[in-house]
PLY file of the C-alpha trace (Angstrom):
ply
format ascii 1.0
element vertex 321
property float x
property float y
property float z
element edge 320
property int vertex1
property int vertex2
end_header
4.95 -2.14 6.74
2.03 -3.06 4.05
3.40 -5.24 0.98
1.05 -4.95 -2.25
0.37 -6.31 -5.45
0.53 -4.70 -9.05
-1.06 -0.84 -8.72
-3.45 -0.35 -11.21
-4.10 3.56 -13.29
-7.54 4.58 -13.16
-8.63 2.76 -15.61
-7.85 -0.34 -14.04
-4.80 -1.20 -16.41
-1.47 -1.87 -14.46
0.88 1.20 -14.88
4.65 0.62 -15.11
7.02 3.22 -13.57
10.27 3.89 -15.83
13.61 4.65 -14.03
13.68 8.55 -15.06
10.30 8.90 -13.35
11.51 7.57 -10.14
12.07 11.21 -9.09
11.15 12.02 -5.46
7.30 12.95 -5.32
6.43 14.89 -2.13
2.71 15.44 -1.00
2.94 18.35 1.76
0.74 21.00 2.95
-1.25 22.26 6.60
-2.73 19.46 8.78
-6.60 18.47 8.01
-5.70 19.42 3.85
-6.35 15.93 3.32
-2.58 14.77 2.04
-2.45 11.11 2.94
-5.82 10.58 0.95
-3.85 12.57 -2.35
-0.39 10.18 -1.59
-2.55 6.66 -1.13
-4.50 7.61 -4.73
-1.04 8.56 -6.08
0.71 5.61 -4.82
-1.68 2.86 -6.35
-1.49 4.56 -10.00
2.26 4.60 -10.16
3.16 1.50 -7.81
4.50 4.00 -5.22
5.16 3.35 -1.80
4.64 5.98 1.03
7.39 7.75 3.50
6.15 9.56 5.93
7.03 12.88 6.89
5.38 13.31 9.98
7.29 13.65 13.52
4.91 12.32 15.24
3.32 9.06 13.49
6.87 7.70 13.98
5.83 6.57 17.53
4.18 3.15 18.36
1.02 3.40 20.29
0.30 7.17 19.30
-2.91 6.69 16.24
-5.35 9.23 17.05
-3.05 12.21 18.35
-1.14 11.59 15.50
-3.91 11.10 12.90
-2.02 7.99 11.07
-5.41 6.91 9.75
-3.39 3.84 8.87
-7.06 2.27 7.37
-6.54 5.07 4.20
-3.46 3.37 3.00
-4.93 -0.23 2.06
-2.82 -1.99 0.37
0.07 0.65 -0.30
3.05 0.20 1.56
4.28 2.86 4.02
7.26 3.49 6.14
8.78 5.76 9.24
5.11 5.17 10.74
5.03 2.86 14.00
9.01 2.79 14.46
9.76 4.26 17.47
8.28 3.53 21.10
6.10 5.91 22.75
8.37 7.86 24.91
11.46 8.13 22.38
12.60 11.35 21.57
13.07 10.47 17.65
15.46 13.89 16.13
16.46 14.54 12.67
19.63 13.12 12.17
17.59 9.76 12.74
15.13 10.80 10.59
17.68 11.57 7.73
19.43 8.47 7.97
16.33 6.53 8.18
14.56 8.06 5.12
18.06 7.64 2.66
17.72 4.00 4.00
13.98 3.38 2.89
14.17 5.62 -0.16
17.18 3.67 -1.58
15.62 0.47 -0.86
12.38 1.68 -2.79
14.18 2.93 -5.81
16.31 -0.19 -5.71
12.99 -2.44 -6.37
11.86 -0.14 -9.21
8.93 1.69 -7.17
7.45 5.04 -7.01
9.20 6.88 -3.93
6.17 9.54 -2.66
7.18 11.78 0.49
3.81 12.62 2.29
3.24 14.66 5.63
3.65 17.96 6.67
6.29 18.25 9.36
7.99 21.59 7.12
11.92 20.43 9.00
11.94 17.03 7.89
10.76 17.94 3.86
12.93 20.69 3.75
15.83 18.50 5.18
15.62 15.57 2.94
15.06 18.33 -0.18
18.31 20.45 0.67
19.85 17.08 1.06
21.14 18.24 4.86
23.62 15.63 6.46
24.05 15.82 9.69
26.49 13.62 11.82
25.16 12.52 15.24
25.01 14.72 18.26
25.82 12.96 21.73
24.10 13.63 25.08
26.13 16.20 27.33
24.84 15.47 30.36
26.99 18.37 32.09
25.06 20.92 30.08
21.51 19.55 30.40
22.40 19.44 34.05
23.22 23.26 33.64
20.10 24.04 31.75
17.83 21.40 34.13
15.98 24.67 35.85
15.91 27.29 33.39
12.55 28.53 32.18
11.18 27.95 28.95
11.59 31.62 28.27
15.48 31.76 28.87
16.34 28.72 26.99
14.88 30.16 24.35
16.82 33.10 24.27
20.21 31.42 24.81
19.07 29.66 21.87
18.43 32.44 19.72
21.52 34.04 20.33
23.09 30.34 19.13
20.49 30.15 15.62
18.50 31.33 13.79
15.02 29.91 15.03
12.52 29.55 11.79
9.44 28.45 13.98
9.13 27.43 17.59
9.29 23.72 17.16
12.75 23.75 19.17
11.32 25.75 22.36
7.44 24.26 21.80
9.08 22.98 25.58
12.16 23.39 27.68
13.16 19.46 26.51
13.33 20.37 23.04
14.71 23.87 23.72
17.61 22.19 25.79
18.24 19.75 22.85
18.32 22.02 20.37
20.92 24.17 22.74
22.67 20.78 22.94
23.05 20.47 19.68
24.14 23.85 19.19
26.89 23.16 21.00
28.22 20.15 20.02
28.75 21.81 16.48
30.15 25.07 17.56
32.90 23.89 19.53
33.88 21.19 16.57
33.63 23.78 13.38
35.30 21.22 11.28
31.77 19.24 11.15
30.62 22.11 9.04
31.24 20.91 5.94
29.28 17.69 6.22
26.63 19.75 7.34
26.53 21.19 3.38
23.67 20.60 1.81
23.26 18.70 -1.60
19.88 19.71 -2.63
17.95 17.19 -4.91
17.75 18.71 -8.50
14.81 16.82 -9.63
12.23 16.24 -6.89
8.64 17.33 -7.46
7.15 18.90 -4.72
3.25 19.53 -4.66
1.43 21.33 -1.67
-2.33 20.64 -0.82
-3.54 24.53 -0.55
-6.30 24.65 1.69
-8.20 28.25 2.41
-8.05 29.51 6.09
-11.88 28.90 6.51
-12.04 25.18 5.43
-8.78 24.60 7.11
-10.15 26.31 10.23
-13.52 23.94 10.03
-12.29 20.71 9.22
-9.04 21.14 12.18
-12.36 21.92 14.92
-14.39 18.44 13.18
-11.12 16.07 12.94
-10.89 16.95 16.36
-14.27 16.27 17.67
-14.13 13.68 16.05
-10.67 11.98 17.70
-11.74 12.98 20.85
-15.25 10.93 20.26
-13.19 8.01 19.28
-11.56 7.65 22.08
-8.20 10.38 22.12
-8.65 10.36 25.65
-8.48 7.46 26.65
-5.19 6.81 24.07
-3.71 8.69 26.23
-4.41 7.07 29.39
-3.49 4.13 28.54
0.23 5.06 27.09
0.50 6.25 30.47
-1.10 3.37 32.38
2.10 1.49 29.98
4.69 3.41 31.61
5.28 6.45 29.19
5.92 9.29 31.43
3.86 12.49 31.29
6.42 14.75 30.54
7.42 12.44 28.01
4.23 12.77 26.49
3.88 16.37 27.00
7.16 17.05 24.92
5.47 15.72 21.54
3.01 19.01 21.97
-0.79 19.73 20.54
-2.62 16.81 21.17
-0.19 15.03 23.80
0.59 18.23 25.27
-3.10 18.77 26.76
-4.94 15.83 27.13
-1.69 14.57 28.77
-2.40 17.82 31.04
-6.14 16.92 31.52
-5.52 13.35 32.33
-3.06 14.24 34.71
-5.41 16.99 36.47
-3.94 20.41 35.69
-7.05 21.06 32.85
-10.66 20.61 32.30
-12.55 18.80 29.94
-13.35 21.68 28.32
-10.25 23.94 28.67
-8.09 20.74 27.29
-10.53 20.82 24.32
-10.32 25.00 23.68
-6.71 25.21 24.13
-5.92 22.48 22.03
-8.35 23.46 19.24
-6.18 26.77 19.66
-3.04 24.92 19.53
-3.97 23.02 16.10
-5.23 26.22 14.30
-1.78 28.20 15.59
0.08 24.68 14.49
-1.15 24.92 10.68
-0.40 28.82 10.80
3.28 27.87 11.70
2.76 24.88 8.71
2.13 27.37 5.96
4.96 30.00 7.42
7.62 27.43 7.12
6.17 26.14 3.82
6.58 30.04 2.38
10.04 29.96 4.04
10.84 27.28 2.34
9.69 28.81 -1.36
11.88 32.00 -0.62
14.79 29.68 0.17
14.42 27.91 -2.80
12.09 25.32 -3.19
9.38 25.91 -5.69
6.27 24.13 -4.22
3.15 23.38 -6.72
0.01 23.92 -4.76
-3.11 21.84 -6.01
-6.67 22.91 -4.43
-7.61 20.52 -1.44
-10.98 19.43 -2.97
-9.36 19.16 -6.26
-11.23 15.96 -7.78
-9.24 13.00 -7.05
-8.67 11.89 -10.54
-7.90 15.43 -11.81
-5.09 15.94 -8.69
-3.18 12.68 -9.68
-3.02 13.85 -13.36
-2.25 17.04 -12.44
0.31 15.85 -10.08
2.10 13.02 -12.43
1.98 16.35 -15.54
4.60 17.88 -13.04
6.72 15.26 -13.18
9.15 14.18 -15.71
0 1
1 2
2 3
3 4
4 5
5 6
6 7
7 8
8 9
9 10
10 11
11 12
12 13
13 14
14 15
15 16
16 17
17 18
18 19
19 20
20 21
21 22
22 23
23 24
24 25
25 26
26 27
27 28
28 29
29 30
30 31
31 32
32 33
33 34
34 35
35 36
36 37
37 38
38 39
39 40
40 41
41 42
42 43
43 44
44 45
45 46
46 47
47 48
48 49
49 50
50 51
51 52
52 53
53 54
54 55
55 56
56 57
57 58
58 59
59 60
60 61
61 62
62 63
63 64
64 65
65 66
66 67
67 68
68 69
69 70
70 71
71 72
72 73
73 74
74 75
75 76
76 77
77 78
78 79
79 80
80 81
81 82
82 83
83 84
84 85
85 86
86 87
87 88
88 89
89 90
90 91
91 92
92 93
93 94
94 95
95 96
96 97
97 98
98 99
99 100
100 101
101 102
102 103
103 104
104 105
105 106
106 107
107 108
108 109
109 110
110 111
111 112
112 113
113 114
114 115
115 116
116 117
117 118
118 119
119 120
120 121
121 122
122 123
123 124
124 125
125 126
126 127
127 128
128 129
129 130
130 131
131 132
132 133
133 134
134 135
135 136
136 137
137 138
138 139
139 140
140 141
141 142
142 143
143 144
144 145
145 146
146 147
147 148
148 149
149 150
150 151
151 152
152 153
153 154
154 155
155 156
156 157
157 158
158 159
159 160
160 161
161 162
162 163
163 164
164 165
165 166
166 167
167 168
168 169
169 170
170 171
171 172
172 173
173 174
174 175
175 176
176 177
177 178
178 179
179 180
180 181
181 182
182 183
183 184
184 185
185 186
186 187
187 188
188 189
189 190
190 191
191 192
192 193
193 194
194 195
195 196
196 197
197 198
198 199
199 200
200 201
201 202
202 203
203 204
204 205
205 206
206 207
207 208
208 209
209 210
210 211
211 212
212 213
213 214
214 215
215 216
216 217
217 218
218 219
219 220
220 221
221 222
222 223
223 224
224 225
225 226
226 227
227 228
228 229
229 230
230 231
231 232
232 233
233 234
234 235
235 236
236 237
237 238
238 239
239 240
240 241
241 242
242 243
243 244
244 245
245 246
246 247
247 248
248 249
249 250
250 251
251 252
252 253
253 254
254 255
255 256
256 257
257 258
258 259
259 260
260 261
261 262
262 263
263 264
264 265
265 266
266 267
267 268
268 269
269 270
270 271
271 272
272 273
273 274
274 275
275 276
276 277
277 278
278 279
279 280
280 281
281 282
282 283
283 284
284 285
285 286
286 287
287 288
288 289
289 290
290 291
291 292
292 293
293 294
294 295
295 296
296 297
297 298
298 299
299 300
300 301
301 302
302 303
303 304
304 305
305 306
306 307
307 308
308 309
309 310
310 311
311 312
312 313
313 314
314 315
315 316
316 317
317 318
318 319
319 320
């Protein structure tokens, strides 16, 4: 974690943040919309600090795939990036406890909490204020499930949930979690009720909108891009540290098929089309679960992505009381 000194507005004059105003800000929208950028400007003018909402810049080791352009943040603090070890399999429940922890502790020193990242479960989650108790390993029933295709996991799952995107049966690891979990809280219906949500009432929640085309061109040069810096060979060396293929495989897009090129079962060139693929399918999904989560009852204020900088923070800190 970054510390920092006094955040200044933009005209250079140090801004104080009263208590009412300590309201949850949340910077979401598609990958490539250019939300970390919007947070970090945010964060200086109302001496915020940062939590990430991103599944995958949790993990230690994992920079380019993940896109934690940790050089954008300066001097604003930032947390749930770099906790984990590559190879963990992070869930939510962690991720709820872990973000009440941080957010609390932020509040509790009289800064700006801002939510940033576009992993749809984990926004929605903290929003709805889901608890969830934790779920134990049953190794009976993964040893059950061990040689089931992808295909009929997914089913068994379906008939055990209601599946919003395919981030559960992106592989048969996940999909056998999630059927884990499933489980666990069907045969003990009395966890139920701490499963209740208790929304936040007074979060503001802006979304970068970004237009198909743009989003479409600047997924195809971010990724160009990581690859030329060296995506590749991030990947060889987490596995050259012990982190197991599979294990790498299960955090999808980016892991998923260089992992699969490294190892031998892709090209060059078919790790780079399918993945380019994967990404523009991935943002699809983003902006599915972001409408989802509109018609279930989360207003989300959409700001243009090449909104000038200045005019997105006003517009931003208008919406908030």
């Amino acid at each position: 974690m970054k510390t920092q000194g006094p955040n200044s507005d933009m005209t250079g004059q140090s801004r104080d943040i009263d208590s009412h105003s300590r309201q949850l800000i949340v910077i979401t929208g598609p990958t490539a919309s250019g939300k970390t950028a919007r947070a970090v400007n945010l964060a200086k003018v109302t001496n915020g600090e940062i939590i990430s909402a991103d599944s995958r810049q949790l993990y230690r080791g994992m920079d380019l795939g993940t896109g934690k352009d940790l050089d954008e943040y300066g001097d604003v603090p930032y947390h749930l990036i770099d906790i984990c070890p590559a190879g963990y399999k992070y869930n939510l429940f962690e991720y709820l406890r872990d973000f009440q922890t941080v957010y609390d502790d932020i509040c509790s020193r009289g800064r700006q909490p801002i939510m940033c990242g576009g992993t749809g479960l984990y926004v929605e989650s903290v929003l709805k204020g889901i608890q969830l108790p934790p779920v134990p390993e049953n190794p009976d029933l993964r040893q059950q499930l061990s040689d089931k295709p992808l295909e009929e996991l997914a089913a068994l799952l379906a008939t055990m949930k209601t599946l919003r995107n395919n981030s559960d049966i992106d592989t048969p690891a996940r999909a056998i979690r999630a059927i884990e979990i499933a489980t666990y809280y069907h045969e003990r219906p009395h966890l139920k009720a701490l499963t209740e949500p208790h929304p936040m009432t007074d979060a503001v929640v802006v979304g970068v909108m970004i237009g198909r085309e743009h989003r479409r061109q600047r997924i195809s040069q971010r990724l160009d891009a990581r690859l030329d810096a060296g995506m590749v060979d991030e990947v060889r060396r987490l596995i050259e540290q012990g982190v197991a293929p599979d294990d790498l495989i299960y955090y999808g897009l980016e892991y998923k098929f260089i992992t699969r090129h490294v190892i031998g079962e892709l090209t060059y060139q078919e790790m780079h089309d399918q993945l380019e693929i994967a990404i523009h399918q991935f943002a699809k999904r983003q902006m599915t679960w972001f409408r989802g989560m509109e018609r279930r009852g989360t207003p989300i204020h959409w700001l243009p992505w090449d909104m000038p900088e200045n005019e997105f923070t006003q517009a931003v800190l208008a919406l908030c009381k």
